[in-house]
N, CA and C atoms as an extended XYZ file, in Angstrom:
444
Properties=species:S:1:pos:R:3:atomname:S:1:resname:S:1:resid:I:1 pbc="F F F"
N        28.313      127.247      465.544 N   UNK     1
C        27.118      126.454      465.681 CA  UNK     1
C        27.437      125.048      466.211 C   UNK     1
N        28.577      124.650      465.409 N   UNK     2
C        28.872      123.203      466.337 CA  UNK     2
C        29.357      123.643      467.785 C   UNK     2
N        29.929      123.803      467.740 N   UNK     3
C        30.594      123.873      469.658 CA  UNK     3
C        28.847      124.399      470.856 C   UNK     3
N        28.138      124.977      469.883 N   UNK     4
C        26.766      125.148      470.919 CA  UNK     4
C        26.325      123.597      471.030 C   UNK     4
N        26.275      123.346      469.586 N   UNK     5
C        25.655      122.190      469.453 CA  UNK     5
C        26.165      121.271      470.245 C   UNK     5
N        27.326      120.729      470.246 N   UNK     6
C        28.049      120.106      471.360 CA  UNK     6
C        27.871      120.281      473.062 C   UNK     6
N        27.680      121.462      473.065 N   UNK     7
C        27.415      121.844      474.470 CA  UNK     7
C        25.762      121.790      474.795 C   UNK     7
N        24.807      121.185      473.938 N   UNK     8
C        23.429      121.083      474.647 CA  UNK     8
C        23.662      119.408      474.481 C   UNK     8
N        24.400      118.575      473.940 N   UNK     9
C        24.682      117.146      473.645 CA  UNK     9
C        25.179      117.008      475.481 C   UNK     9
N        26.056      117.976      475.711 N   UNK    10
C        26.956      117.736      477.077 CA  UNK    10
C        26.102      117.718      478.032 C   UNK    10
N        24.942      118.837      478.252 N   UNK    11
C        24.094      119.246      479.170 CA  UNK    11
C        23.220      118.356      478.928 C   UNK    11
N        22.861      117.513      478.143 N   UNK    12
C        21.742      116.656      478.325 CA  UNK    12
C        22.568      115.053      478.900 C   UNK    12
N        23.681      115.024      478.731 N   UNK    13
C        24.608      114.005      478.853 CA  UNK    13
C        25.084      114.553      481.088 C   UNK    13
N        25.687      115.579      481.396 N   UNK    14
C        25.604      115.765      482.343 CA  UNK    14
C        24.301      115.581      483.576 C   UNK    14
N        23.049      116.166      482.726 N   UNK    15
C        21.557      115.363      483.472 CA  UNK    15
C        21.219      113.891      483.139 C   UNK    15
N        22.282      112.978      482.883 N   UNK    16
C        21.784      111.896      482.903 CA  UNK    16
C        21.286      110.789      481.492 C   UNK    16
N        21.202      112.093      480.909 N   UNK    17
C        20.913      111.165      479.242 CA  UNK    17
C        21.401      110.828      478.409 C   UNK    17
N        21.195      110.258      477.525 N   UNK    18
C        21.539      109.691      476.532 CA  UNK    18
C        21.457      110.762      475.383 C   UNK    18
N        22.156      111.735      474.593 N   UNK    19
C        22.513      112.357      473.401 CA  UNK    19
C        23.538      111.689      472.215 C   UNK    19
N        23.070      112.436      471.395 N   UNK    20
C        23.859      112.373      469.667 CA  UNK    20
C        23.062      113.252      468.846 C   UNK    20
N        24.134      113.276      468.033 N   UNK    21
C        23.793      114.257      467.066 CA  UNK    21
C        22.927      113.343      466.248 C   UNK    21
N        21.779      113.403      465.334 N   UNK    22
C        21.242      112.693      464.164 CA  UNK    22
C        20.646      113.602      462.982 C   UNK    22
N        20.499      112.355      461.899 N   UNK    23
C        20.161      113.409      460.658 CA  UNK    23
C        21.473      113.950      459.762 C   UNK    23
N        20.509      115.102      458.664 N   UNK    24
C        21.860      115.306      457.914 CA  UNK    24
C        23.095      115.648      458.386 C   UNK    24
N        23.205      115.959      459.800 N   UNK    25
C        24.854      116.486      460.256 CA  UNK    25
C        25.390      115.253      460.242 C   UNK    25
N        25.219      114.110      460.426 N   UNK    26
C        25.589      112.557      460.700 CA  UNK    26
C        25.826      112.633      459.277 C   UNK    26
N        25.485      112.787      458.526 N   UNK    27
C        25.714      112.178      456.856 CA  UNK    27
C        26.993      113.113      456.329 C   UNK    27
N        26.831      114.442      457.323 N   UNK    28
C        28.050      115.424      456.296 CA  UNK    28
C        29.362      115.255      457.459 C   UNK    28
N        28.956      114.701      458.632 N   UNK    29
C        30.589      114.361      459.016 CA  UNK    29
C        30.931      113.099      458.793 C   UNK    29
N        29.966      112.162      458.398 N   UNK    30
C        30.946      110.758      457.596 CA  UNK    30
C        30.871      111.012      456.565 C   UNK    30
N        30.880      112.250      455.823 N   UNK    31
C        31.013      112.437      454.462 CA  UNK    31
C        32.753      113.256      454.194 C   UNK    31
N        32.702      114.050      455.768 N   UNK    32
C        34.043      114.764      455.681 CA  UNK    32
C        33.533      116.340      455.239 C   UNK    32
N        32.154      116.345      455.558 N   UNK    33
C        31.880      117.788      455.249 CA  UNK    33
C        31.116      118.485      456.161 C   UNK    33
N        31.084      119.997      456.028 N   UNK    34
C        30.770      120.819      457.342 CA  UNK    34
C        29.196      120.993      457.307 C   UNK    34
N        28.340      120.210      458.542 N   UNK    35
C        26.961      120.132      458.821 CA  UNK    35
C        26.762      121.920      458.563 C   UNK    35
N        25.222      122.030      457.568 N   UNK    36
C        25.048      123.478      458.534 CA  UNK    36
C        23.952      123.461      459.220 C   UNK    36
N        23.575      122.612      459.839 N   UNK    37
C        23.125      122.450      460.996 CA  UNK    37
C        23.173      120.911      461.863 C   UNK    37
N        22.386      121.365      462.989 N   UNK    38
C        22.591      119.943      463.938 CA  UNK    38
C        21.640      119.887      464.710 C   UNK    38
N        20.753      118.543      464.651 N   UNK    39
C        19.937      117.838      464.786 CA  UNK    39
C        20.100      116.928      466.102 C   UNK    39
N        19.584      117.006      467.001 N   UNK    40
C        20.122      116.234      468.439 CA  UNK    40
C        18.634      115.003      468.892 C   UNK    40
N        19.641      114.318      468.879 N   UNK    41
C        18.193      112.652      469.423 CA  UNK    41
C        18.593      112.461      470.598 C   UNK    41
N        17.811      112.185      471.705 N   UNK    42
C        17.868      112.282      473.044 CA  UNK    42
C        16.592      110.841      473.533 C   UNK    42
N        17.181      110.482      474.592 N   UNK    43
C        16.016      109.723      475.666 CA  UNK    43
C        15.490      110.574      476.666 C   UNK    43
N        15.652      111.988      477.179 N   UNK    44
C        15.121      113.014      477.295 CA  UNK    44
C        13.710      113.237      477.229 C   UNK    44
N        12.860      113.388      477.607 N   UNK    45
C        11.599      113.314      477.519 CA  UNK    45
C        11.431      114.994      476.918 C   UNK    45
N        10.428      115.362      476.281 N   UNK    46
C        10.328      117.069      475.737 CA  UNK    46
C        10.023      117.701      476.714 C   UNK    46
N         9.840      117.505      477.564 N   UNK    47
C         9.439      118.134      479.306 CA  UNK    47
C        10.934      118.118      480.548 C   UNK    47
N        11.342      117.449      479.932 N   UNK    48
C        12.908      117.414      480.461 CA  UNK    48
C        13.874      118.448      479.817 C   UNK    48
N        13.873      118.308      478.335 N   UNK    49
C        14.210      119.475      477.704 CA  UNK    49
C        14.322      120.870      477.724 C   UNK    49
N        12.594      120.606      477.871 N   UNK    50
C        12.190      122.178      478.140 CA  UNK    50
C        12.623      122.977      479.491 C   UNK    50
N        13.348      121.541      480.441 N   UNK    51
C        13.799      122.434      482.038 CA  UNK    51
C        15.448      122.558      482.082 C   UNK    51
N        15.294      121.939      480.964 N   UNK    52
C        16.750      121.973      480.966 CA  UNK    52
C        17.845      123.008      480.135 C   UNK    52
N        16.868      124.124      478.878 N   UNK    53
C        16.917      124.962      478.146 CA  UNK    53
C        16.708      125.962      478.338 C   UNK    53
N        17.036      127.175      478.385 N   UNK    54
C        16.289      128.277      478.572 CA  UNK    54
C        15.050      128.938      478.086 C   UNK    54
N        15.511      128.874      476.499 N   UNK    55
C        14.391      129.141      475.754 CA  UNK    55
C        14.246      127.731      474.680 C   UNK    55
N        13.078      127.822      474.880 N   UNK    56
C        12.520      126.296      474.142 CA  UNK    56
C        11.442      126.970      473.281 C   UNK    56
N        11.099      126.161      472.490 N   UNK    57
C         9.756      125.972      471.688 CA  UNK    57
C         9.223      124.848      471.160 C   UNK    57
N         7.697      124.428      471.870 N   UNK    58
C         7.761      122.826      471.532 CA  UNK    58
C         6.620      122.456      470.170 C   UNK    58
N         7.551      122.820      469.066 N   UNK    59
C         7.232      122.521      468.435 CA  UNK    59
C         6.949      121.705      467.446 C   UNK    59
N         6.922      120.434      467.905 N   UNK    60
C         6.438      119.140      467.794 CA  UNK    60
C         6.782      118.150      469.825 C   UNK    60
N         5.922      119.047      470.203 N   UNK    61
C         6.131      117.922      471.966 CA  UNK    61
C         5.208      116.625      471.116 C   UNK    61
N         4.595      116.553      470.830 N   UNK    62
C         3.605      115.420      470.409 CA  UNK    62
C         4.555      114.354      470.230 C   UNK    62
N         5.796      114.604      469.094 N   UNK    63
C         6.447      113.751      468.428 CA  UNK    63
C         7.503      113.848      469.409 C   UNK    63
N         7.657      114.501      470.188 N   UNK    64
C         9.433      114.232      470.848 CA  UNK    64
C        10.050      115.702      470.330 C   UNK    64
N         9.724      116.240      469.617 N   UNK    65
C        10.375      117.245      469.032 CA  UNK    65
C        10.469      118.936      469.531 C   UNK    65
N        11.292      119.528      470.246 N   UNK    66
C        11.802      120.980      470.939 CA  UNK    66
C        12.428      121.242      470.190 C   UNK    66
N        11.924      122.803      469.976 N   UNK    67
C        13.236      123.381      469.233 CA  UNK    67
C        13.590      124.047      470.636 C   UNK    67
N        15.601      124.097      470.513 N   UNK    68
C        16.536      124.697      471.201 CA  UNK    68
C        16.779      125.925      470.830 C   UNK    68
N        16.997      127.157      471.763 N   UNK    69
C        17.734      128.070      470.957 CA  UNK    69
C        19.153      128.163      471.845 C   UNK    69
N        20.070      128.422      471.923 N   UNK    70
C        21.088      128.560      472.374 CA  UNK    70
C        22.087      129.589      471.569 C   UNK    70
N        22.623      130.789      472.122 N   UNK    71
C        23.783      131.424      471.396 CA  UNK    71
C        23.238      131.870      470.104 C   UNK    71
N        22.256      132.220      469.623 N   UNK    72
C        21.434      132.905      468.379 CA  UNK    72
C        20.858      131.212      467.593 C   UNK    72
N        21.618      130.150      467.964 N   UNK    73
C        21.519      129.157      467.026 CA  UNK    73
C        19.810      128.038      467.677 C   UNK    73
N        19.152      127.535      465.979 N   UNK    74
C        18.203      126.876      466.954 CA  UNK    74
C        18.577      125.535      466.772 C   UNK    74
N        18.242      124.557      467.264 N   UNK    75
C        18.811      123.323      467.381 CA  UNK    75
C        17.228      122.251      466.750 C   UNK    75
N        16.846      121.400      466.821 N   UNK    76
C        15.551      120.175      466.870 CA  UNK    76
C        15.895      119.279      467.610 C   UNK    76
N        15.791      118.678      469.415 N   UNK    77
C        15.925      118.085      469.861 CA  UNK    77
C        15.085      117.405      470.253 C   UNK    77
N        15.585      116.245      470.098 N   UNK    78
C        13.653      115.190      469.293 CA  UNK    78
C        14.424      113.492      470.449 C   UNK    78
N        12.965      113.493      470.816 N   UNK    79
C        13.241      112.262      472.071 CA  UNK    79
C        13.207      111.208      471.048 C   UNK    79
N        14.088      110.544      471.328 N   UNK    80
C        13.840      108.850      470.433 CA  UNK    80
C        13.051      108.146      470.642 C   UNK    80
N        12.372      107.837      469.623 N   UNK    81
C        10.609      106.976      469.690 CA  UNK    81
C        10.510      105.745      468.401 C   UNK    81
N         9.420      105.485      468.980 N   UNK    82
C         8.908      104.810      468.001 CA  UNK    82
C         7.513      104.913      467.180 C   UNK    82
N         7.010      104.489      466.172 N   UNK    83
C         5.861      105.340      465.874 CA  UNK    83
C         5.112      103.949      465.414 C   UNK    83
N         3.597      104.071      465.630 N   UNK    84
C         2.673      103.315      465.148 CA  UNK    84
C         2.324      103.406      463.716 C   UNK    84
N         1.712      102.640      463.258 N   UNK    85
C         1.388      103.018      462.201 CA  UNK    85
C         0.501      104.576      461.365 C   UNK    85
N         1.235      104.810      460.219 N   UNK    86
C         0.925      106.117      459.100 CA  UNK    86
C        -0.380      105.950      459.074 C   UNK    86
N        -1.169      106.526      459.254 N   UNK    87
C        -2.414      106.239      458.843 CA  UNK    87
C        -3.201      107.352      457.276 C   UNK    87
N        -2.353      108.652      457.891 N   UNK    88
C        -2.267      109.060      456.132 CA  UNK    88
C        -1.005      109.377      455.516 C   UNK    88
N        -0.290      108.455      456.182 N   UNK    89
C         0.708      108.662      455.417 CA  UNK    89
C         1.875      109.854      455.522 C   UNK    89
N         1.799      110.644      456.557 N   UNK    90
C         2.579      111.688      457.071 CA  UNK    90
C         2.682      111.381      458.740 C   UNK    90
N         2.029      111.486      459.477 N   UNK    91
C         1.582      111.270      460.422 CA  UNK    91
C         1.355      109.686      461.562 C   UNK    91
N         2.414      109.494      462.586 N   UNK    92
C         1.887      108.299      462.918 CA  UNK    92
C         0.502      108.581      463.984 C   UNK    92
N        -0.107      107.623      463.863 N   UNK    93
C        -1.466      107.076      464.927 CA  UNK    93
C        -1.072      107.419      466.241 C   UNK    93
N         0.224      106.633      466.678 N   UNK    94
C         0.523      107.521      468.036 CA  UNK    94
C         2.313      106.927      467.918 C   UNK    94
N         2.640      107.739      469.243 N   UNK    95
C         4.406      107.851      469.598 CA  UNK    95
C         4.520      107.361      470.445 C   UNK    95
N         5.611      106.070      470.467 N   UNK    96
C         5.958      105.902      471.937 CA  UNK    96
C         7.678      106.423      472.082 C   UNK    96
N         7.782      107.214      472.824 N   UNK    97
C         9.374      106.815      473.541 CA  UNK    97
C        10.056      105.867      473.679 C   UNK    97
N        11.385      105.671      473.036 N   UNK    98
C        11.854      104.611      473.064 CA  UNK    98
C        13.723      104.441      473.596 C   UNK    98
N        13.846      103.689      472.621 N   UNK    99
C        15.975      103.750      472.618 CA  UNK    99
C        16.224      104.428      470.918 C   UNK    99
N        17.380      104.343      471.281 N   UNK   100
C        18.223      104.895      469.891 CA  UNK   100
C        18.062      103.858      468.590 C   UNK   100
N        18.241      102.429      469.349 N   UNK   101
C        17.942      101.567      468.448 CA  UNK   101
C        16.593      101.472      467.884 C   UNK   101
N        15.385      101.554      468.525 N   UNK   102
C        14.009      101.410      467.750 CA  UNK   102
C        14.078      102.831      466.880 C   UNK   102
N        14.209      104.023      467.626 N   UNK   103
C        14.113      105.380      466.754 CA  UNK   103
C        15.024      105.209      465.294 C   UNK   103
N        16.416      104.219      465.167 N   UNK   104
C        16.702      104.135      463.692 CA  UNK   104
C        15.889      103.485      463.078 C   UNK   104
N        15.253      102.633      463.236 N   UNK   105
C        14.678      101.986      462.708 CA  UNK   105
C        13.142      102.544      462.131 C   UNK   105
N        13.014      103.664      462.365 N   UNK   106
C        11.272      104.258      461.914 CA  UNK   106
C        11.847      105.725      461.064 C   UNK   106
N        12.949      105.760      460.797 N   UNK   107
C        13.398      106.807      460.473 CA  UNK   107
C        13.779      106.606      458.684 C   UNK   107
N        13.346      107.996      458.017 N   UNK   108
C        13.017      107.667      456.551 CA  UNK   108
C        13.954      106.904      455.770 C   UNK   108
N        15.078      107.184      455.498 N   UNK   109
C        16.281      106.989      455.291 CA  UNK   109
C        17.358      106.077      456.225 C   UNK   109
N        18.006      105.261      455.231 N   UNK   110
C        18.727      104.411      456.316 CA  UNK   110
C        19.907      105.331      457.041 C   UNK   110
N        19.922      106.166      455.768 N   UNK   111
C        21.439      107.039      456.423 CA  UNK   111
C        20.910      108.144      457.576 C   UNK   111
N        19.811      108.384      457.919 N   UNK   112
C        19.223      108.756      459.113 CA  UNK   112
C        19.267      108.458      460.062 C   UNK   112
N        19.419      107.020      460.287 N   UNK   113
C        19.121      105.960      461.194 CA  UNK   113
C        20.663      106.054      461.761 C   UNK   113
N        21.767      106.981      461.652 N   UNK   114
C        22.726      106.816      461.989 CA  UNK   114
C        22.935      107.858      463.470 C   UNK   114
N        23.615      107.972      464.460 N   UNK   115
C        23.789      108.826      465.163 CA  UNK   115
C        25.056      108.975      465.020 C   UNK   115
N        25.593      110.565      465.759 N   UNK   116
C        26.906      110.583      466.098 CA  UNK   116
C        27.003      110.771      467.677 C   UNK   116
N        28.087      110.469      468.232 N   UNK   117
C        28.326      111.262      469.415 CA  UNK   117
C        29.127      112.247      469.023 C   UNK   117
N        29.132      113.159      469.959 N   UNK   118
C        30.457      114.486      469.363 CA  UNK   118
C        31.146      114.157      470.353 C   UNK   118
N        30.966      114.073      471.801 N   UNK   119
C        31.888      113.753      472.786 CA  UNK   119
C        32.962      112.497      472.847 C   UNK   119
N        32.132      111.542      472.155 N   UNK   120
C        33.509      110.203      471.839 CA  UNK   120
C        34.030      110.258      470.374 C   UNK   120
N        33.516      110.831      469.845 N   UNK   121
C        33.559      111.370      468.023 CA  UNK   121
C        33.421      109.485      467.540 C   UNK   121
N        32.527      109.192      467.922 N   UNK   122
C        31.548      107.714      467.683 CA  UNK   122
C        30.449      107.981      466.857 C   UNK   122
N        30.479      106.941      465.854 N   UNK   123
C        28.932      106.892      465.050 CA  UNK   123
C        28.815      105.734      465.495 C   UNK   123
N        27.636      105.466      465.639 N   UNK   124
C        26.715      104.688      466.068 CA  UNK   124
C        25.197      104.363      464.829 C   UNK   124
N        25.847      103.187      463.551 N   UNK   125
C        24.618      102.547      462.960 CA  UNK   125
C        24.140      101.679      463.320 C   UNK   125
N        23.108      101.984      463.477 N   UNK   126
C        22.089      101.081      464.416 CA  UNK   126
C        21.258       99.662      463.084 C   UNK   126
N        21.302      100.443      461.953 N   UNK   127
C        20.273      100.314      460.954 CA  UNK   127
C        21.784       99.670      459.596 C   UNK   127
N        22.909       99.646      459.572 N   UNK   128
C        23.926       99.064      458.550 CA  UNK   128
C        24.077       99.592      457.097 C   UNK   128
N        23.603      101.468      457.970 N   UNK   129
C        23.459      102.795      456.644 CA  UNK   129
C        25.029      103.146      455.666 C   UNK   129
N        25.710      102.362      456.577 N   UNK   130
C        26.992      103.435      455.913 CA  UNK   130
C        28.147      102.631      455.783 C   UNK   130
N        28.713      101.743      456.324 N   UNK   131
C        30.037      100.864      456.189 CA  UNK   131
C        29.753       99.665      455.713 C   UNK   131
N        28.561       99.251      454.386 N   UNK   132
C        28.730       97.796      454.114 CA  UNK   132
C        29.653       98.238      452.666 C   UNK   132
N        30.698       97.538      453.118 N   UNK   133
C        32.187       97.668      452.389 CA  UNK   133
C        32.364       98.772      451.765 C   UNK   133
N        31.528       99.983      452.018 N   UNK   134
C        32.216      101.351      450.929 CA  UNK   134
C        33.245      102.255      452.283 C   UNK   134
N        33.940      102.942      451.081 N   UNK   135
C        35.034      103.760      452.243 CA  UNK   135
C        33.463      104.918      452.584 C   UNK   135
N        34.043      105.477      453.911 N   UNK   136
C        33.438      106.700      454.588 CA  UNK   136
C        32.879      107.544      453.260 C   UNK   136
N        33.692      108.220      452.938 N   UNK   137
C        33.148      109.209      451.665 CA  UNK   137
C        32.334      108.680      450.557 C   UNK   137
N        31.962      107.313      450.422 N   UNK   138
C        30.817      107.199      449.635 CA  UNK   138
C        29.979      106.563      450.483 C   UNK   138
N        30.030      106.578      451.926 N   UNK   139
C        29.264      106.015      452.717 CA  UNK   139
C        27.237      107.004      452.206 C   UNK   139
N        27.182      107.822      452.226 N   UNK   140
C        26.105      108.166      452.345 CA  UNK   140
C        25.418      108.118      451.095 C   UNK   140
N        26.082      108.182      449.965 N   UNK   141
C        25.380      107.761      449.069 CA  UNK   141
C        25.181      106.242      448.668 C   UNK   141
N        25.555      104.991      448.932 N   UNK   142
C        24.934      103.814      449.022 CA  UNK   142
C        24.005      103.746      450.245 C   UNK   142
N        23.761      104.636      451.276 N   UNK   143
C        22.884      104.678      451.910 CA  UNK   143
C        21.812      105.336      452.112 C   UNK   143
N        21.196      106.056      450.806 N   UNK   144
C        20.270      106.955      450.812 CA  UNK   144
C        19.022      105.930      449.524 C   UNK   144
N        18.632      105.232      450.585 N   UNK   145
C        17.318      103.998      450.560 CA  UNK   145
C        16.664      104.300      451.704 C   UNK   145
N        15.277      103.909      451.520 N   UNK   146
C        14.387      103.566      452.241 CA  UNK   146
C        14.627      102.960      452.811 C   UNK   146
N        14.392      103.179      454.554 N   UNK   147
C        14.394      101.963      455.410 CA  UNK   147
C        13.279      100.956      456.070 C   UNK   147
N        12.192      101.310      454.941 N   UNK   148
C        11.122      100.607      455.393 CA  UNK   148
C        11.229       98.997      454.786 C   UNK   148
């Protein structure tokens, strides 16, 4: 599942974009443990995705969000945005497309707000979820706060 996963990070990175892994796989490899799954954040538009995949399902295009299937495995490859305000509280008012940096920042959890690359084996906290002075392995639990 990782090495697919890696290889739709590459193919969106070969057309030009910006990929990482985000979400709980980010928390279980600075934890030192094996993701079982993987979550991909992209500047990718969900219409870019979808030409760039074979089989897609857009099930959240609204939000940025395609599911991938690749090699039996499905993936959530979700464009980085930003969101207006909750209005009930699940749901934003509307989405804009954004960078990596605004998308940590609207994201539930600070330890969310983290990306990985797999290709430079780089994390990237955007949001200051995981290295304020703890080693890696207790990184995710001083970072499982609200980032509002």
């Amino acid at each position: 599942m990782e090495k697919t996963a890696r290889e739709i990070v590459a193919r969106l990175r070969e057309n030009g974009h910006i990929a990482y892994f985000a979400g709980g796989c980010v928390r279980d490899i600075v934890r030192g443990e094996t993701p079982k799954d993987f979550d991909v954040a992209t500047d990718a538009k969900p219409e870019t995705v979808q030409k760039l995949f074979p089989r897609t399902y857009a099930v959240g295009a609204h939000f940025g969000v395609i599911l991938v299937v690749e090699n039996g495995f499905q993936f959530e490859v979700a464009t980085f945005r930003s969101d207006d305000a909750y209005v009930d509280g699940r749901h934003p008012s509307a989405v804009h497309f954004s960078s990596p940096e605004e998308d940590a920042k609207r994201r539930d959890f600070t330890i969310n707000g983290m990306f990985y690359d797999p290709l430079a084996e780089k994390v990237f906290d955007f949001v200051g979820a995981a290295f304020r002075g703890r080693s890696v392995a207790n990184a995710s639990r001083g970072a499982l706060r609200h980032s509002a």
